[in-house]
C-alpha positions in Angstrom: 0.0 0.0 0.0 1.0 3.4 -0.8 2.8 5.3 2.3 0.1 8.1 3.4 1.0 11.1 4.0 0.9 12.7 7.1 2.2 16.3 9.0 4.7 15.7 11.5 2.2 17.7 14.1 -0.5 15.3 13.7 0.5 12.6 14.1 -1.5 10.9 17.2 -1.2 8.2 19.8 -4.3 5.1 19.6 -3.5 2.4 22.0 -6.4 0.6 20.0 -5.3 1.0 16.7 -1.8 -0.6 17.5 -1.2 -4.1 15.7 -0.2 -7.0 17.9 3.3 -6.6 17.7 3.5 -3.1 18.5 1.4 -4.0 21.3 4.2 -6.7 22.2 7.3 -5.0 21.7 5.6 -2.1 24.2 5.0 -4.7 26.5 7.8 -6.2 27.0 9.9 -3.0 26.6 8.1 -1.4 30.0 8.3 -5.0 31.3 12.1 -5.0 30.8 12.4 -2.1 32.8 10.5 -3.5 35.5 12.8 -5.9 35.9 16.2 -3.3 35.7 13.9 -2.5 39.0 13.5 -5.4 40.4 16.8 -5.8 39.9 18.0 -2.5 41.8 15.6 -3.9 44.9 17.6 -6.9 44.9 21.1 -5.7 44.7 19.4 -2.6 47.4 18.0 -5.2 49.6 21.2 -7.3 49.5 19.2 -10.3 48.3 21.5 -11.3 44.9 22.8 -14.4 47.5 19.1 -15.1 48.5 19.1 -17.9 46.6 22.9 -19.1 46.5 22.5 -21.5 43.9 21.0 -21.2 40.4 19.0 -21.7 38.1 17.7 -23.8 41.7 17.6 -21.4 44.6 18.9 -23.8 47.6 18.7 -27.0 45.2 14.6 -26.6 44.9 12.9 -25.7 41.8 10.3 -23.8 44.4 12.2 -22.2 47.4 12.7 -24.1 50.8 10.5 -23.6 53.7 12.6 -23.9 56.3 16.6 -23.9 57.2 16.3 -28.0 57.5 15.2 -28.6 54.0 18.4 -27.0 52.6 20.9 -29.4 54.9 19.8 -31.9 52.7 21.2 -30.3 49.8 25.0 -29.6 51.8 23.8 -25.4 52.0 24.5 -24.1 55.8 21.1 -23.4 57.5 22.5 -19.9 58.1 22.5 -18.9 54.9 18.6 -18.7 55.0 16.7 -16.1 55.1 13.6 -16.4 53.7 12.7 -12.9 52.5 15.8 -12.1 50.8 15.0 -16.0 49.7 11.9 -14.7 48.0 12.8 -11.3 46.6 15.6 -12.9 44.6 13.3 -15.8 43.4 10.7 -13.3 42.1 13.1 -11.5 40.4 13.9 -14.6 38.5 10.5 -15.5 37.9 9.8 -12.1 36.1 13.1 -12.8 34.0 11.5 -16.1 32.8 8.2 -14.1 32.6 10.3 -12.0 30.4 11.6 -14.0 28.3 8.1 -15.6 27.0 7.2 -11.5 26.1 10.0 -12.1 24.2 9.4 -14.9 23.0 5.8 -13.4 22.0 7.1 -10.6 20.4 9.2 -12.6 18.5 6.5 -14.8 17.1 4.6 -11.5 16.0 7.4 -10.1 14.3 8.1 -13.3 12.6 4.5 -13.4 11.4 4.0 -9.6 10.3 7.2 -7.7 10.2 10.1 -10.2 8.9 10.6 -8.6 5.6 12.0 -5.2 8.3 15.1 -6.0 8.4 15.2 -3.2 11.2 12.5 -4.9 13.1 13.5 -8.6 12.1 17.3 -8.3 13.5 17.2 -6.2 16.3 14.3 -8.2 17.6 16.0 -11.4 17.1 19.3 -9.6 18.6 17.6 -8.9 21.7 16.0 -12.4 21.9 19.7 -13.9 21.6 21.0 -11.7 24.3 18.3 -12.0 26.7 19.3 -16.0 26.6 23.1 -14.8 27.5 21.4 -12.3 29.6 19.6 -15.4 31.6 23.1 -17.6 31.4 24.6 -14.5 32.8 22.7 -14.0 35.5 23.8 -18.1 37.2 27.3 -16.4 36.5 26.4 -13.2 38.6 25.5 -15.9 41.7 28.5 -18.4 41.1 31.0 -15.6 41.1 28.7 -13.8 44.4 28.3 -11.0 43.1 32.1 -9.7 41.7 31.4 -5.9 40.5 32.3 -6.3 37.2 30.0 -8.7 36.3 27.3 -7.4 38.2 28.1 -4.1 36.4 28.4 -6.3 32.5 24.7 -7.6 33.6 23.0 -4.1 34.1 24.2 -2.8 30.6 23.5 -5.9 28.6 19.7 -5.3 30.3 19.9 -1.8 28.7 21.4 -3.2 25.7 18.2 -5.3 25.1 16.0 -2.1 25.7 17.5 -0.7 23.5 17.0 -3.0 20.6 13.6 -3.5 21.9 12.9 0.4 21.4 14.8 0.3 18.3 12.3 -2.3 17.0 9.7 -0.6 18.5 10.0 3.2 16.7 10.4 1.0 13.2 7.6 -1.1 13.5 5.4 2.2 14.6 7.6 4.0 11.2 8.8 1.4 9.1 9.6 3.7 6.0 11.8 6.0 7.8 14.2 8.6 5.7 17.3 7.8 4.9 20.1 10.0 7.5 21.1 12.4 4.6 17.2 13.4 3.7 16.3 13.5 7.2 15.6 17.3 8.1 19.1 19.2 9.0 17.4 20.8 13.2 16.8 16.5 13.6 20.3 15.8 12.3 21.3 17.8 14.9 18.6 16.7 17.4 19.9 12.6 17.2 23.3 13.5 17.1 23.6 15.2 20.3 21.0 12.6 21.6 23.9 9.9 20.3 26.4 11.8 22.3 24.6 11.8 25.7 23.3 8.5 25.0 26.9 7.5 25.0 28.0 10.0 27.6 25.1 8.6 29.7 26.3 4.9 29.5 29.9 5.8 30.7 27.5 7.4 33.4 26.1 4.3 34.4 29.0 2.6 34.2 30.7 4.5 36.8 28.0 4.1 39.1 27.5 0.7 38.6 31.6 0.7 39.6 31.2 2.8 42.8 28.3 0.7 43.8 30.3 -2.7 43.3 33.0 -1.0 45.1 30.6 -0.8 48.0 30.0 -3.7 47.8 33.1 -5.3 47.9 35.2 -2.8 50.1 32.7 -0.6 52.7 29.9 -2.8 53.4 32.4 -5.1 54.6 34.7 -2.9 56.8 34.0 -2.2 60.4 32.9 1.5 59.6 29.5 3.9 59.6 27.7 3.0 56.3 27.8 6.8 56.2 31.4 6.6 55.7 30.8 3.4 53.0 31.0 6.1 50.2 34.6 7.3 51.2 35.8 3.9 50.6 35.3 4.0 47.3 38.2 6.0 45.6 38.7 8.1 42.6 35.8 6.4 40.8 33.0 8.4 42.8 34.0 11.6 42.3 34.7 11.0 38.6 31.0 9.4 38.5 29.7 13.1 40.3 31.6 15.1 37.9 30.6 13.4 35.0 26.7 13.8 36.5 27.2 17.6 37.3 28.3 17.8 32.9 26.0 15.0 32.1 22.7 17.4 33.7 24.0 20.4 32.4 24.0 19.0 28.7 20.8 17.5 29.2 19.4 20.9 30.2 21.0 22.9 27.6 19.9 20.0 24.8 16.1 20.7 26.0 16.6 24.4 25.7 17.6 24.3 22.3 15.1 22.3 21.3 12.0 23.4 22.8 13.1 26.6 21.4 13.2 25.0 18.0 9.2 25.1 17.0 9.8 23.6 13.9 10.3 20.2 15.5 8.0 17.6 16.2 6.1 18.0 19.7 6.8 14.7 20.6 10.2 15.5 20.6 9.9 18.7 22.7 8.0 16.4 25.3 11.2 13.2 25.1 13.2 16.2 25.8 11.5 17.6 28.7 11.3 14.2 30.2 14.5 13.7 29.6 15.1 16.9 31.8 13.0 15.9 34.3 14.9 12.7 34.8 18.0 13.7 35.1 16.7 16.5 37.9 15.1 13.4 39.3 18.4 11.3 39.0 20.5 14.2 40.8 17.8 14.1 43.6 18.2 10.6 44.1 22.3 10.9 44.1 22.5 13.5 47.0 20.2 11.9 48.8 22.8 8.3 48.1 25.6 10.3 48.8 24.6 12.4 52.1 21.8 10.0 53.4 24.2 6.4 54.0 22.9 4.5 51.0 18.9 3.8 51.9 18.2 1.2 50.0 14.8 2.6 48.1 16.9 5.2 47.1 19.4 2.8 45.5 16.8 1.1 43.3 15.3 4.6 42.2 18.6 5.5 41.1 18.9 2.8 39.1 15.7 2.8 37.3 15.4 6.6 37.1 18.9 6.2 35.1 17.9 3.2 33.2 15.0 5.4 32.0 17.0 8.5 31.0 19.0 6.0 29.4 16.2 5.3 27.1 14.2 8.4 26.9 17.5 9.7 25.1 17.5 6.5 22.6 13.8 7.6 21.9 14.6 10.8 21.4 17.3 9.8 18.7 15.4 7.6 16.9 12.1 9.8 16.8 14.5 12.4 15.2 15.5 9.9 12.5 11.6 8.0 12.2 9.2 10.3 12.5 7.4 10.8 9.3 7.9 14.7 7.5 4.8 15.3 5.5 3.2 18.7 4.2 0.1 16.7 4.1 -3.1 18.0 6.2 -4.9 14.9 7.0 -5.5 13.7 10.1 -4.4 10.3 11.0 -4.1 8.0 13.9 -0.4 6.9 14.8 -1.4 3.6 14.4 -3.0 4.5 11.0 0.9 5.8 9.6 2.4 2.8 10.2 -0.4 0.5 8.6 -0.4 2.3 5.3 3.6 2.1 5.6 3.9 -1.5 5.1 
């Protein structure tokens, strides 16, 4: 079918008039990062040990109900405790859970949108990693928890977002521009989007770093948690420098933009998210940094920077995707990408 043409300020949102697959992908996109915060309540709560052994948590397919049970299985009885027991097993459960949205997702693609080879590969990409992802995660609990690994884990969970977004925004456009035809203000728009996304990852990186370093150096010193910070070395105050530049070019990326009116609203709004994010995700740091660590804080640190992560992918890819059209119809957004393919 011929591609309809449609103005880049009209095109609209219709949860209803999505196709399976879109519906899928969105799915188990916001499901994925559910489980980035899951994840941040386990490694919070201290539970990653919970269950000691994997993919069996004590040697049981369902946890044990008492300290006896595991004897029989050579695990000390004083390694249970049964709610850190549980919050590590329902983190894996919604990783499995996970996995078959994937596997869903997959199915759908296969079935409408395998001729995209946008759609078909990074799709099947992210299918392939979240299989590592899951072998992975038994590595996580045989090593306990090293940093690094821990740290490798988180951004392979962003790494599958990403792809799922990616698949995502092409399935909603599949007949986007090519780079050199795209309009020169969203040139500009994805390629500092590109640099913070990249900026943003180092970002995470560090403080996935100072975290493990927590872990493996203040948490287990005979010192105030208040003082765990300190312990941590040149890494933190890199990671706070690197946030005080990281906000700043955030702020002054949403300036430009909004002040830009001849982009697309939705990417004045991924823009002013993105702002509020990062505000959000400097909130949540002082409070880390001068409130000893309290572990809700921990997790919405992680997810509120798991988010900004991908609100800035978004932003990049709606700058390349979104259709350009001096057409005055009217159409649904799930309307533009039917007629595309």
């Amino acid at each position: 079918m011929e591609q309809m043409r449609v103005p880049t300020d009209q095109v609209r949102f219709s949860w209803r008039r999505l196709d399976r697959f879109q519906k899928w992908a969105m799915i188990t996109t916001i499901a994925t990062y559910f489980l980035i915060f899951v994840g941040g309540i386990v490694r919070a709560s201290g539970a990653g040990l919970g269950c000691p052994d994997w993919p069996k948590c004590f040697g049981y397919w369902i946890p044990p109900a008492s300290a006896d049970m595991i004897a029989q299985h050579g695990f000390d009885a004083s390694q249970f405790n049964p709610t850190l027991m549980w919050i590590e097993y329902i983190n894996r459960l919604i990783g499995m859970l996970i996995g078959f949205f994937l596997l869903i997702t997959t199915y759908l693609m296969l079935r409408h949108y395998r001729k995209s080879k946008r759609v078909f590969w990074s799709v099947l990409s992210a299918l392939v990693l979240t299989l590592f992802q899951g072998w992975l995660g038994g590595k996580v609990v045989h090593l306990e928890l090293e940093g690094w690994i821990v740290t490798l884990h988180m951004i392979l969970a962003l790494v599958i977002v990403g792809l799922l977004l990616y698949a995502t925004v092409c399935a909603f456009f599949p007949n986007g521009r090519p780079i050199a035809n795209v309009p020169a203000e969203r040139r500009t728009v994805a390629r500092w989007g590109q640099a913070l996304v990249g900026f943003g990852l180092v970002q995470l990186t560090l403080g996935a770093l100072v975290r493990g370093h927590i872990d493996d150096v203040g948490s287990k010193m005979n010192i105030p948690r208040s003082d765990w910070v300190s312990q941590v070395g040149i890494t933190d105050p890199l990671h706070r420098t690197g946030a005080l530049i990281f906000t700043i070019a955030i702020l002054a990326a949403t300036y430009a933009i909004v002040q830009n009116r001849s982009l697309h609203p939705w990417i004045h709004r991924t823009a002013w998210i993105a702002s509020g994010l990062v505000l959000t995700q400097v909130a949540a740091g002082i409070g880390l940094a001068y409130a000893a660590l309290p572990p809700p804080l921990q997790a919405i640190h992680l997810i509120v920077g798991s988010l900004l992560i991908g609100c800035l992918m978004t932003l990049v890819l709606l700058a390349y995707r979104l259709p350009v059209s001096p057409s005055t119809s009217n159409e649904s957004f799930a309307q533009v990408a039917e007629a595309s393919h």
